[in-house]
C-alpha positions as CSV (number, residue, x, y, z in Angstrom):
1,X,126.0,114.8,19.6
2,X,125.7,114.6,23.1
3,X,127.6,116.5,25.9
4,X,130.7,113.7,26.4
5,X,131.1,113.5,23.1
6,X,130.9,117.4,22.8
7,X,133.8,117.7,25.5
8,X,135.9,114.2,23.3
9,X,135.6,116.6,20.6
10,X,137.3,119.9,22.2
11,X,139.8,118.1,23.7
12,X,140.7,116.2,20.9
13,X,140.9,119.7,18.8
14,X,143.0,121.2,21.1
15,X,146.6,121.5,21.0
16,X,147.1,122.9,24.4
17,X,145.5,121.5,27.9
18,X,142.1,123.3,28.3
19,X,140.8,124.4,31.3
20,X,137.6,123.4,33.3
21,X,136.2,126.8,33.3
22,X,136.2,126.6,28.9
23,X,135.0,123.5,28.5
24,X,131.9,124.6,31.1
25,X,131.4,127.6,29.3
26,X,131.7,125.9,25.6
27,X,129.1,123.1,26.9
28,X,126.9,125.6,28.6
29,X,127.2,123.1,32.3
30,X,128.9,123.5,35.6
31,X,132.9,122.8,36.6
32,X,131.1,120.1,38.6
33,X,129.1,118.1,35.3
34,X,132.5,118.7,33.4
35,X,134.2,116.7,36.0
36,X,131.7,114.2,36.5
37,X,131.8,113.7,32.1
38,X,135.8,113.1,32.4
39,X,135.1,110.5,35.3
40,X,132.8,108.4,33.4
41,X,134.3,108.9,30.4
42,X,138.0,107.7,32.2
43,X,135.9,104.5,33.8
44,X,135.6,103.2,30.5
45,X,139.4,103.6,29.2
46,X,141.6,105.9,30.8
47,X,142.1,108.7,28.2
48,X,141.8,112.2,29.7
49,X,144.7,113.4,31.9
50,X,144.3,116.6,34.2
51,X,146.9,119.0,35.8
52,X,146.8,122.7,37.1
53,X,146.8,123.8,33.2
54,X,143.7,121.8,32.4
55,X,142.2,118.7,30.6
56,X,143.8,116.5,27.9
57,X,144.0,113.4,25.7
58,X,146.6,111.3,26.5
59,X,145.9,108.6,23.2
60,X,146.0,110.9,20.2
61,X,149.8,110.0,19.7
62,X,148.8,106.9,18.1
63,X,147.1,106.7,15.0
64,X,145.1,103.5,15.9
65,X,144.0,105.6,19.3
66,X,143.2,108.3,17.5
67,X,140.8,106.8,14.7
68,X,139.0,105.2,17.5
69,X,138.2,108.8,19.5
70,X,137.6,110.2,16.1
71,X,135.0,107.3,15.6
72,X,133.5,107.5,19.0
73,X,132.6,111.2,18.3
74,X,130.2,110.7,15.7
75,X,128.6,107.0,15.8
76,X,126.9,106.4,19.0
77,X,128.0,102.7,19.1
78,X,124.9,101.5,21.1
79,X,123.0,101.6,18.6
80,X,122.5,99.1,15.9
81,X,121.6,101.3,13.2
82,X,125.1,103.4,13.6
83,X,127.0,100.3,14.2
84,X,125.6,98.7,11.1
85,X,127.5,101.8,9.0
86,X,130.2,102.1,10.8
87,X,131.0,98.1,10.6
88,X,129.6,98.0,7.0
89,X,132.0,101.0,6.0
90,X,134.9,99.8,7.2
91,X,134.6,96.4,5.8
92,X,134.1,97.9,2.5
93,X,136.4,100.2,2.4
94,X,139.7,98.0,3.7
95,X,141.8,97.0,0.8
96,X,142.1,93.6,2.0
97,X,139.8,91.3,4.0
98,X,138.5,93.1,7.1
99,X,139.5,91.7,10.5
100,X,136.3,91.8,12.4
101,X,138.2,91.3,15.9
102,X,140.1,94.5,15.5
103,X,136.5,95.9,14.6
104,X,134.9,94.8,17.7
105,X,138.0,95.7,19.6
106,X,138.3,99.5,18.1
107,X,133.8,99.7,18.8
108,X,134.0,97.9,22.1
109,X,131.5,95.3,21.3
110,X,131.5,91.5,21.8
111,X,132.3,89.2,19.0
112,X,129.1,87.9,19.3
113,X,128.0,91.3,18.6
114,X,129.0,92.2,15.5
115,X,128.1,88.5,14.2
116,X,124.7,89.8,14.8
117,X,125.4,92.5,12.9
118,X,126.5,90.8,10.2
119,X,123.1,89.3,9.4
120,X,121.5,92.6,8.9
121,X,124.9,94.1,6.8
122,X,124.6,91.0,4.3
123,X,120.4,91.8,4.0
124,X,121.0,95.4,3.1
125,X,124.1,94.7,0.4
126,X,122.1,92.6,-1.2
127,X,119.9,95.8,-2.9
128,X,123.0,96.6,-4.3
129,X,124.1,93.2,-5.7
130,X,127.0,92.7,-3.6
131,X,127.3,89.5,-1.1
132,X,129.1,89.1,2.1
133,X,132.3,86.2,2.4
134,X,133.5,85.9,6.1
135,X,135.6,82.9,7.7
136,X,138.4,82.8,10.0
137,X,137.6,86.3,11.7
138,X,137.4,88.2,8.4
139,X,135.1,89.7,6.2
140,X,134.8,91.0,2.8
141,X,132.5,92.4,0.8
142,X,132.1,91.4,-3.0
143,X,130.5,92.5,-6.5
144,X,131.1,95.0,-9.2
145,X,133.2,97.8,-8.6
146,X,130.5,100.0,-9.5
147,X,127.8,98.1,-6.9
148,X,130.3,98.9,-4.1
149,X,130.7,102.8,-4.6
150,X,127.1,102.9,-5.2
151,X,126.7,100.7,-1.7
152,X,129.5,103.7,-0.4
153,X,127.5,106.3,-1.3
154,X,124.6,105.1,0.5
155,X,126.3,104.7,3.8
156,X,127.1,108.4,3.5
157,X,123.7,109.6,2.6
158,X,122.4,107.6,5.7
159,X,124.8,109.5,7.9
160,X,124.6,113.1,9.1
161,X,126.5,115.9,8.6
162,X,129.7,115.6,11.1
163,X,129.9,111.6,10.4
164,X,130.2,112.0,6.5
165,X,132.4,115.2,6.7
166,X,134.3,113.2,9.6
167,X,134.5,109.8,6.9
168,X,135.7,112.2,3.7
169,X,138.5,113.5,5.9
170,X,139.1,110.4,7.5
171,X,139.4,108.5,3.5
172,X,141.2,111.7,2.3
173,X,144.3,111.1,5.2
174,X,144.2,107.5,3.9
175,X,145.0,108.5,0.2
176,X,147.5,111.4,1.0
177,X,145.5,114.2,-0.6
178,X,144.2,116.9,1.1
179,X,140.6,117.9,1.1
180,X,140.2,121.1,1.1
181,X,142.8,120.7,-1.8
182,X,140.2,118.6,-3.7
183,X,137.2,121.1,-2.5
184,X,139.0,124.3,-3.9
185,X,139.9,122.4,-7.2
186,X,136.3,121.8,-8.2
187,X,135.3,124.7,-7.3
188,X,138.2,126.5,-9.2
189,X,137.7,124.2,-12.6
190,X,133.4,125.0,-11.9
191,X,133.7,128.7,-12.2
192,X,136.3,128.3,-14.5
193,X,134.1,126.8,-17.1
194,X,131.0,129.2,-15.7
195,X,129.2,126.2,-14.6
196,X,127.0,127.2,-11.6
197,X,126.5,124.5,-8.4
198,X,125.3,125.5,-5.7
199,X,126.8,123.6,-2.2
200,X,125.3,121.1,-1.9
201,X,125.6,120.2,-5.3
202,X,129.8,120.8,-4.8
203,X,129.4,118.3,-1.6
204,X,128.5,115.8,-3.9
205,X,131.0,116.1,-7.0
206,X,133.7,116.2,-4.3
207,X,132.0,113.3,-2.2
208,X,132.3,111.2,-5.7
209,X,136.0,112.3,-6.6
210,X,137.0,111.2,-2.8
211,X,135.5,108.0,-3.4
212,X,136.9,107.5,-6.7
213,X,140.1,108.1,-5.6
214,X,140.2,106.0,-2.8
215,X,138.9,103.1,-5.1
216,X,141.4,104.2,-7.6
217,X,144.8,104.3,-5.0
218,X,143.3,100.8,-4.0
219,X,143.5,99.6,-7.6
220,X,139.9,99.4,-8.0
221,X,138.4,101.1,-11.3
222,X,135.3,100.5,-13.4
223,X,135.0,99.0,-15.9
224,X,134.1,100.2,-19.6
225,X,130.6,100.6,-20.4
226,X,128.3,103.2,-22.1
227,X,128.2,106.2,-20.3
228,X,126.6,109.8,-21.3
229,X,128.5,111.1,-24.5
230,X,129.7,114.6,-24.7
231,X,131.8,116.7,-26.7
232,X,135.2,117.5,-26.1
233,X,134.6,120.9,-25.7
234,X,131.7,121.4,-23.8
235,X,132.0,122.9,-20.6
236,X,131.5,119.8,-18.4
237,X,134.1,118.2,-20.6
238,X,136.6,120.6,-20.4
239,X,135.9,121.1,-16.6
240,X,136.4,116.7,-15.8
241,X,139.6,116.6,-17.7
242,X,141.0,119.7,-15.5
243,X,140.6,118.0,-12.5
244,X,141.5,114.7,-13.5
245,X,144.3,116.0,-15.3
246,X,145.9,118.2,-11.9
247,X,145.2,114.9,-9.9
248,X,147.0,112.8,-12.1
249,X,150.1,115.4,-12.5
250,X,150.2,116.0,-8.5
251,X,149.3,112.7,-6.7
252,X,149.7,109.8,-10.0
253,X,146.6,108.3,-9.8
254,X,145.4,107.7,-13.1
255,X,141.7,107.6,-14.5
256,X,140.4,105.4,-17.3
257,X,138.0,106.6,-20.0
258,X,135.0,105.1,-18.0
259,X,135.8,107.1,-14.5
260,X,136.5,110.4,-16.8
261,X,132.7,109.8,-18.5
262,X,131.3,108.7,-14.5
263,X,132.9,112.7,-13.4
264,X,131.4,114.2,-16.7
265,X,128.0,113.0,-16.1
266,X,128.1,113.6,-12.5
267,X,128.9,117.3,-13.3
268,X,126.6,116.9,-16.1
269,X,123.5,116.2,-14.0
270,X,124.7,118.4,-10.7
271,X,125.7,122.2,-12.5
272,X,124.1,124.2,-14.8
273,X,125.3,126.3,-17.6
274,X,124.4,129.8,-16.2
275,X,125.9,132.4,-14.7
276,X,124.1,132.8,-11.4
277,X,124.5,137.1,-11.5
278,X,123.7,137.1,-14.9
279,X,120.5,135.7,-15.7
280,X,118.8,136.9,-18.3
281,X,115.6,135.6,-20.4
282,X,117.8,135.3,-23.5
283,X,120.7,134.1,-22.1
284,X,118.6,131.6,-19.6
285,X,116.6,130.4,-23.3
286,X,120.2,129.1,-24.8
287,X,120.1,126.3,-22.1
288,X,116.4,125.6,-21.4
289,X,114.0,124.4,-23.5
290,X,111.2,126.9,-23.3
291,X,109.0,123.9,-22.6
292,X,110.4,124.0,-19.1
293,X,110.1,127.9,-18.3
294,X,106.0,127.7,-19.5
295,X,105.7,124.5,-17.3
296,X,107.6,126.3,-14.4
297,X,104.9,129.7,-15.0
298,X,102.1,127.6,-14.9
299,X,103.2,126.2,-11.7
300,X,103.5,129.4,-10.2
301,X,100.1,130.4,-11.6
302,X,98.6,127.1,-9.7
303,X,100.2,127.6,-7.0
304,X,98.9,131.3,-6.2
305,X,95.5,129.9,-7.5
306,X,95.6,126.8,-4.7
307,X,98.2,128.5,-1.8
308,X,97.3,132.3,-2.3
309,X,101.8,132.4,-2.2
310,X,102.7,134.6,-5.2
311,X,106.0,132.9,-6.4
312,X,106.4,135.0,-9.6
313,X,109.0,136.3,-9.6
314,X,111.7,136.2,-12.7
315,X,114.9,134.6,-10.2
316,X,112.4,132.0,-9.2
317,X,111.4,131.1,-13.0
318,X,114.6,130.8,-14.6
319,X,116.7,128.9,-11.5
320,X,113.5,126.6,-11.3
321,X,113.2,125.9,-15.2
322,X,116.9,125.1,-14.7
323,X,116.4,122.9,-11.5
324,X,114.1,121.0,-13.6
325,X,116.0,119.9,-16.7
326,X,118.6,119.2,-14.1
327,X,116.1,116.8,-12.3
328,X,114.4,115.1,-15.6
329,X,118.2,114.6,-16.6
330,X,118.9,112.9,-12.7
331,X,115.3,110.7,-13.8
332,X,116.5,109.7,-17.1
333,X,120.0,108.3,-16.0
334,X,118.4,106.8,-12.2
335,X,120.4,109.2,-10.0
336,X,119.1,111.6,-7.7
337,X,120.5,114.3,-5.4
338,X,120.8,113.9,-1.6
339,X,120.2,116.3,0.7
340,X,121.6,116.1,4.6
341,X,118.5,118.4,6.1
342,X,115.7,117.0,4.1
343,X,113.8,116.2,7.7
344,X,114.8,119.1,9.1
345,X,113.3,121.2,6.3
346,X,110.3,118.9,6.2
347,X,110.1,119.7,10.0
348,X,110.4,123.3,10.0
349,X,108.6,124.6,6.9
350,X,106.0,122.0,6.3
351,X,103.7,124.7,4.6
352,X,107.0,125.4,1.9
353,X,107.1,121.5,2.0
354,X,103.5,121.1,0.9
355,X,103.4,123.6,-2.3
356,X,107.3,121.7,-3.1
357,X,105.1,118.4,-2.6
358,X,102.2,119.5,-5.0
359,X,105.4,121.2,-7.8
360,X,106.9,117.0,-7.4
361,X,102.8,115.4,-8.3
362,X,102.3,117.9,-10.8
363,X,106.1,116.6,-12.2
364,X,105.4,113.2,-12.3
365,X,102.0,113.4,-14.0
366,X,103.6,115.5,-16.5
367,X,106.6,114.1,-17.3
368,X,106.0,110.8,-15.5
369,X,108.7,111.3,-12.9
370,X,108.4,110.1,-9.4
371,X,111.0,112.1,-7.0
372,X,111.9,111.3,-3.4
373,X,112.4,113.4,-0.3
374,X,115.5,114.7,-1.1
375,X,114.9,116.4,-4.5
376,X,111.7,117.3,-3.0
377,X,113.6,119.0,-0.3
378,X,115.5,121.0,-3.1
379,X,112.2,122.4,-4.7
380,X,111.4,123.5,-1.3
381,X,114.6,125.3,-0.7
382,X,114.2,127.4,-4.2
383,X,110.4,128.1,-2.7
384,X,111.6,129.1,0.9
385,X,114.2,131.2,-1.6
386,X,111.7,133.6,-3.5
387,X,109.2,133.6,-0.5
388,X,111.7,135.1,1.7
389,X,112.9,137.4,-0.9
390,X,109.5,138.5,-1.3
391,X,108.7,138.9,2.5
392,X,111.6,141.3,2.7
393,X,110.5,143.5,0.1
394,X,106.0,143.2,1.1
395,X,105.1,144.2,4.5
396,X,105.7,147.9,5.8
397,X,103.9,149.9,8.4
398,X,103.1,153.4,7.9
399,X,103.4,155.5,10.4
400,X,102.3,159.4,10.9
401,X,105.5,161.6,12.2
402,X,104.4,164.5,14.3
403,X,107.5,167.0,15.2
404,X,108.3,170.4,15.6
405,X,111.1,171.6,13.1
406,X,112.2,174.3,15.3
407,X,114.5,171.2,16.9
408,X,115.4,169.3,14.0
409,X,115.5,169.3,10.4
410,X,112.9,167.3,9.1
411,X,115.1,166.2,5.9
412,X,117.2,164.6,9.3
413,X,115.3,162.6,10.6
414,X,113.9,161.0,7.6
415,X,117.2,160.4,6.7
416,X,117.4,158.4,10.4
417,X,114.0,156.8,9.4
418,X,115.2,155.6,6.2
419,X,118.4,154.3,7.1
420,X,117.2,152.4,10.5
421,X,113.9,151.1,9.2
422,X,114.1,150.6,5.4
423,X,111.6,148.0,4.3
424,X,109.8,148.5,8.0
425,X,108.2,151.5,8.4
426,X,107.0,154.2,6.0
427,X,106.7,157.5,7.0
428,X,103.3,158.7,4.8
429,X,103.0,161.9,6.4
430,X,104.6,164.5,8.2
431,X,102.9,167.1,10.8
432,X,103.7,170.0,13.1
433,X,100.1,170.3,14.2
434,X,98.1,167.6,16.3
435,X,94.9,169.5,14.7
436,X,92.6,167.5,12.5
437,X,95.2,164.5,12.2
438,X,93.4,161.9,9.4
439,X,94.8,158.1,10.9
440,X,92.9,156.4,8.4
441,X,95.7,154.0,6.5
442,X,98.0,154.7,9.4
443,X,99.2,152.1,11.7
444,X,100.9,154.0,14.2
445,X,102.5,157.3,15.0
446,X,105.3,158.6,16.1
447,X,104.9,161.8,17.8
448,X,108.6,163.7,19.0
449,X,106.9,167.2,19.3
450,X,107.9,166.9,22.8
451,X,104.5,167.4,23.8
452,X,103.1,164.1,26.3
453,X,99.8,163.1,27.5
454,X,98.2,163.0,24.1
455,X,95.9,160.3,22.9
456,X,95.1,159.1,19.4
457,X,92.9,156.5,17.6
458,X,95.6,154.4,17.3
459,X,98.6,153.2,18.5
460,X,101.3,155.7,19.1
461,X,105.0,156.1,20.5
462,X,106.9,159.7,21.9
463,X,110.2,160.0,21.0
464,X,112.2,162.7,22.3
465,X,112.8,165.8,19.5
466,X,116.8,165.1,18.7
467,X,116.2,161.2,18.1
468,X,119.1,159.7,19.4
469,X,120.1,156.2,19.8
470,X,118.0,155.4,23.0
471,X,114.6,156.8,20.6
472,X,115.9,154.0,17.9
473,X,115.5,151.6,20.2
474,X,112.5,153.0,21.5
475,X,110.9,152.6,18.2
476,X,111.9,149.5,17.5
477,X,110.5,148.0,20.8
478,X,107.7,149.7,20.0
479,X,107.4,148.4,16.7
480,X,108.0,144.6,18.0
481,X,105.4,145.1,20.8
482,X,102.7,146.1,17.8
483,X,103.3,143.2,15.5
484,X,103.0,141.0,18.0
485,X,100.2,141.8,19.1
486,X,98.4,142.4,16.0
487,X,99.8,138.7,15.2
488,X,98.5,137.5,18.5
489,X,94.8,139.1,18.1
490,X,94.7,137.4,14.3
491,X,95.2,134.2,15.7
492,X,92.9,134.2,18.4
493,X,90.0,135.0,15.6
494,X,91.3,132.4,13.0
495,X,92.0,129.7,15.4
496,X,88.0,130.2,16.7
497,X,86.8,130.2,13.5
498,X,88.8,127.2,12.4
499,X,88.3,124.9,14.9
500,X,85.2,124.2,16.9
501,X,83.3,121.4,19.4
502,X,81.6,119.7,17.1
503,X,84.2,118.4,15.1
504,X,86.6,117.4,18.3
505,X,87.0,114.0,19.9
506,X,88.8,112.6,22.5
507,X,90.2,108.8,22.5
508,X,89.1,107.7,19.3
509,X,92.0,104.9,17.6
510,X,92.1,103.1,14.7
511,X,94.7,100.4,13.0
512,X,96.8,103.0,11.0
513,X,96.9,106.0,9.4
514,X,95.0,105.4,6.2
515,X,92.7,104.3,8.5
516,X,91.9,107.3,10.7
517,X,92.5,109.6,7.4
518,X,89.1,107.4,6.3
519,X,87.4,108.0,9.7
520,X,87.9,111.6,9.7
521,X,87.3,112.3,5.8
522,X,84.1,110.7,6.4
523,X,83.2,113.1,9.0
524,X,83.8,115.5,7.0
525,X,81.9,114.4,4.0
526,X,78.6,113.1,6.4
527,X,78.8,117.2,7.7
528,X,78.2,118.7,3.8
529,X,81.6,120.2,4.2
530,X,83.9,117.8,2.0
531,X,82.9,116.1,-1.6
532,X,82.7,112.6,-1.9
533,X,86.5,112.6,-3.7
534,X,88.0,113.8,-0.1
535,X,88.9,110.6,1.1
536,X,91.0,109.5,-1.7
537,X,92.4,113.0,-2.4
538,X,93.7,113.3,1.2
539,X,95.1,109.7,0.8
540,X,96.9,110.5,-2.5
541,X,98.6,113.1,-0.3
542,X,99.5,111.2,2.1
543,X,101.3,108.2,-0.3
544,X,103.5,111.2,-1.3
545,X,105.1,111.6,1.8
546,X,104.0,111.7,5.5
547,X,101.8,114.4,6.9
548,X,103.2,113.9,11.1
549,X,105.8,115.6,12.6
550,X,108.4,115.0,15.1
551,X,105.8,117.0,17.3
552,X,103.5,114.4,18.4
553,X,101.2,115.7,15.4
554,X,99.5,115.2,12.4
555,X,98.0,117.4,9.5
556,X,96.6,115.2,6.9
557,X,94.8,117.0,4.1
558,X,93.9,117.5,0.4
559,X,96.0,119.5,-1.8
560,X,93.5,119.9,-4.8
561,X,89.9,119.2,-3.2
562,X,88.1,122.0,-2.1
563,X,85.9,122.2,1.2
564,X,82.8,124.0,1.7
565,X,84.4,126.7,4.3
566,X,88.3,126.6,5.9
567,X,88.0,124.1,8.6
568,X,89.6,121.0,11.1
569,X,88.2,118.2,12.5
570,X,90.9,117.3,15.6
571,X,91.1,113.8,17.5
572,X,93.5,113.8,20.8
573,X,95.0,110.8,22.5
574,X,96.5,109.8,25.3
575,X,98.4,106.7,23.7
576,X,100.4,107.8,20.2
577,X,99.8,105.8,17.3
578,X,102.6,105.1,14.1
579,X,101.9,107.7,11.8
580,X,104.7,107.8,8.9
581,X,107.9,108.7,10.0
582,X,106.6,110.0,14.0
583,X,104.5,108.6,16.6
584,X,101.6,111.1,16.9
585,X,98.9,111.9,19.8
586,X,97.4,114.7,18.0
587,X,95.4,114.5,14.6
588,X,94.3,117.7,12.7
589,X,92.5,117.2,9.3
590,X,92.3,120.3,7.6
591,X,89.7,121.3,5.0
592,X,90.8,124.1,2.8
593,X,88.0,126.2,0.5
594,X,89.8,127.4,-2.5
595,X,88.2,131.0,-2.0
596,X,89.3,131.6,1.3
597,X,92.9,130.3,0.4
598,X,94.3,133.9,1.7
599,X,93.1,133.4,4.7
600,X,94.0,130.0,5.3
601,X,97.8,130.3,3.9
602,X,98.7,133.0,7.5
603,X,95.8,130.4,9.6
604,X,98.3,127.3,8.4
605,X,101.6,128.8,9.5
606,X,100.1,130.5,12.9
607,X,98.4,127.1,13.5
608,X,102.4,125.0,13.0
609,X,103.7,128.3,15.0
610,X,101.8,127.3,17.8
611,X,102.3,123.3,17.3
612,X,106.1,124.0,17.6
613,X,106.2,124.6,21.4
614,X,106.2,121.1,23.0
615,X,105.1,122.7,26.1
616,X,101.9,123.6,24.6
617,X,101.5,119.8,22.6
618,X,102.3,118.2,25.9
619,X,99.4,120.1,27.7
620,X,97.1,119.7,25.1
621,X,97.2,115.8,24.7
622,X,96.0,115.9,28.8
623,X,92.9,117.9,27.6
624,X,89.6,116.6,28.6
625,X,87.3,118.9,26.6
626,X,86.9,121.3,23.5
627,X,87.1,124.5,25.3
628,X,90.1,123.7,27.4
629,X,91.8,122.6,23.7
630,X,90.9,125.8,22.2
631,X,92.1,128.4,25.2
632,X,95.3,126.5,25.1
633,X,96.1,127.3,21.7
634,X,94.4,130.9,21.8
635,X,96.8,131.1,24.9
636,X,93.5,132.2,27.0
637,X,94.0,129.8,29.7
């Protein structure tokens, strides 16, 4: 969302005038650029009035006014794409026939606009089996009742965040029910019936029950078919009929059998039968087939076999085991999750995104199971989980206190120790004497015998004998200033022994990406460093999903076929080429030798640390040689 539509967005909050000088500070820009916003937003429709109190809306009294600000907040109407939802939403939506001139009125676009737009909206319904009727300035959309909330969902999963949450409020004010009334009744009838979902899985039951409703009010329902059977009395049974039976008591909208079945299988396929702080083997065995828990442990054998990431861990197993009868159920019955940040996480954490990438092949050639992004997205989210968790509880430094006890207790200042730095440092030993000090296993020390001008074999910080809370902070400077640069002197090493001149080019294009993985593999291959399987192995990875970023890069690789030694073969351009999802000027092929895989797993994640600074990617497409590549990333220049 950009700054005007920031700035719509307060104002339209707000129930009082708000000054200049908030709206500046919210938006993080001058009195002046807030002034010059209200003047171009005023030179399209006069909407924000000022006075000596501040800035408002003038419009919101009408509801009409009000949808349209709403609107403008989260679709950027210039673009087609946005447009397409917004116009395709609406027309499904109305309960009668659409008027497109009220449409193109409310979106300030020309009626020969949204004809254009029309063409495209009837190409993409027809996926879904529905057709497009128009005449006389109307539209409406037609096909089963079952096509069109399919067709509905899909318009939300292609919007983000604030556009669905704004269109689920927006259809929830329409049907007279409130939502976070309809949010805290799932999640009441949920726990209720011990079923765990997580949130996004309670986005989506409560993103179905809005649309059903909204269908329902509109006298739209589905009709009878076969659906999943269950028992009365299981759980997910008894949990549906709750909430349909609370909506039907407070708002009189009344579900048929098919519509209760459509909420049991939805609740079926999206929550699990276990209590998420009480997980034990046993208890996790009553629901899980222990076909699933041995596939899940072989997976995290593989995975610390291939990665060098240690994901056992007895959390991981049994929410994993459970994520994947959950997803095999999804498979059987062809629905599948949707996840709102599944770039973003590809983005960020594309190492976590690789081992979730392997955990979907080794799925599908298992159970034959293909998954897309978005439930590959959630197997990277219980990975980033357990390696986080483990993180927490792995590195500690130990450190060598030196004090004199004559000013403090010693039992008092490991009690300090322990309380500030738990899980950071450990203190191994403590001295009164700087005779004879063994630093062998000791990363640093802390010396608060109030003695200076001492030096040691390794690093060391004075702290003053009564620790107070200027010494805390001392120490934890200190202690930032250390791992950085013991992170900053281990990638210097990796990154020249990763990369090197005779496996760098400059300007070298081909048609696509296949094409260039081909190229490159070859190299590889001609050098004695990759098997003669390379090629297709790094291509197999690729079909999966997209190795570029939204950096300007690209890391194509193998996930199973092993190189001779850890190593890259790099290619930088001045013009980008279409690689996946990004345009990319940078291409990295990495070769990965299954017994250096600890070393490679921190050279990977330094290497993307690096990549993420588009200060450094812009710099490094203008490089004209090897050595000016490599003392840009090394940060030597």
């Amino acid at each position: 969302m950009d700054k005007k539509k920031k700035l719509l967005a307060l104002l339209s909050s707000a129930n009082h005038p708000v000054t200049g000088k908030e709206l500046s500070s919210r938006l993080n820009v001058s009195n002046r650029t807030i002034r010059n916003y209200i003047r171009e937003i005023n030179e399209e429709k006069l909407i924000i009035q000022s006075s000596s109190n501040g800035y408002w809306i003038t419009v919101l009294d009408s509801p009409c006014n009000k949808r349209k600000i709403e609107s403008s907040l989260v679709y950027d109407f210039s673009s087609q794409n946005e447009r397409l939802l917004y116009i395709a939403e609406r027309i499904i939506t109305s309960s009668e026939e659409a008027d497109l001139y009220d449409i193109a009125d409310d979106i300030y676009i020309s009626y020969s606009t949204i004809e254009k737009d029309l063409i495209q909206i009837r190409g993409i319904i027809k996926d879904f089996h529905l057709t497009l009727l128009r005449g006389n300035g109307k539209a409406t959309i037609q096909g089963s009742e079952e096509s069109k909330r399919s067709f509905i969902r899909y318009l939300l999963s292609q919007q983000d965040s604030a556009t669905v949450q704004n269109t689920l409020h927006a259809i929830c004010e329409d049907i007279h029910i409130p939502f976070d009334t309809l949010k805290d009744l799932i999640i009441y009838q949920t726990r209720q019936q011990k079923l765990y979902a997580s949130d996004y899985a309670i986005k989506n039951i409560l993103t179905h029950v809005i649309i059903t409703l909204s269908r329902l009010q509109n006298k739209y329902s589905l009709q009878l078919q076969s659906s999943p059977s269950a028992k009365e009395k299981e759980p997910e049974s008894i949990c549906a009929a709750n909430i349909i039976q609370e909506i039907e008591k407070n708002y009189n909208i009344m579900f048929n059998t098919e519509e209760k079945n459509q909420l049991i299988f939805l609740l079926m396929s999206k929550t699990t039968r276990l209590d998420h702080n009480n997980q034990t083997r046993k208890y996790t065995q009553d629901f899980i087939s222990l076909e699933y828990i041995e596939f899940t442990k072989q997976l995290v054998e593989n995975i610390n076999y291939i990665y060098y990431i240690d994901l056992n861990d007895s959390d991981f197993i049994n929410f994993f085991s459970l994520h994947l009868k959950n997803v095999l159920f999804r498979w059987n019955n062809n629905t599948f999750n949707t996840n709102p940040f599944s770039d973003q996480i590809f983005i960020q954490n594309p190492l976590i995104y690789d081992i979730a990438v392997y955990i979907a092949n080794e799925i599908r050639n298992r159970y034959h199971c293909k998954l897309n992004k978005d439930e590959i997205t959630f197997i990277s989210l219980h990975i980033g989980a357990v390696i986080e968790k483990k993180a927490e509880e792995s590195h500690t430094y130990k450190a060598l206190l030196i004090m004199n006890e004559y000013y403090y207790p010693v039992s008092n200042y490991l009690y300090q120790f322990q309380k500030e730095f738990q899980n950071k440092i450990d203190i191994v030993s403590i001295m009164q004497s700087i005779h004879s000090i063994d630093t062998e296993g000791i990363d640093f020390i802390i010396d608060a015998s109030g003695e200076q001008n001492r030096s040691y074999a390794v690093p060391m910080v004075y702290i003053s004998p009564l620790f107070d809370r200027k010494d805390l902070n001392k120490v934890y400077d200190f202690l930032n200033k250390l791992i950085d640069q013991q992170h900053t002197n281990t990638m210097k090493h990796q990154f020249h022994s990763f990369f090197s001149k005779d496996m760098f080019e400059l300007e070298h294009y081909e048609l696509d990406a296949n094409a260039m993985i081909r190229y490159i593999s070859q190299k590889l291959i001609d050098a004695g460093i990759a098997p003669a399987s390379f090629t297709q192995s790094v291509l197999e990875r690729e079909e999966i999903t997209s190795t570029s970023f939204d950096n300007k890069v690209a890391i194509p690789h193998s996930i199973l076929c092993s190189t001779s030694r850890n190593c890259s073969y790099v290619i930088v351009n001045k013009t980008p080429m279409k690689w996946g999802y990004f345009e990319v000027n940078i291409i990295i092929m990495i070769g990965i030798n299954h017994n250096q895989r600890r070393f490679f797993k921190e050279l990977y994640s330094n290497l993307l640390e690096k990549l993420q600074d588009m200060t450094i990617i812009q710099e490094l497409i203008k490089v004209k040689s090897y050595d000016a590549f490599i003392k840009l990333l090394t940060g030597e220049c």
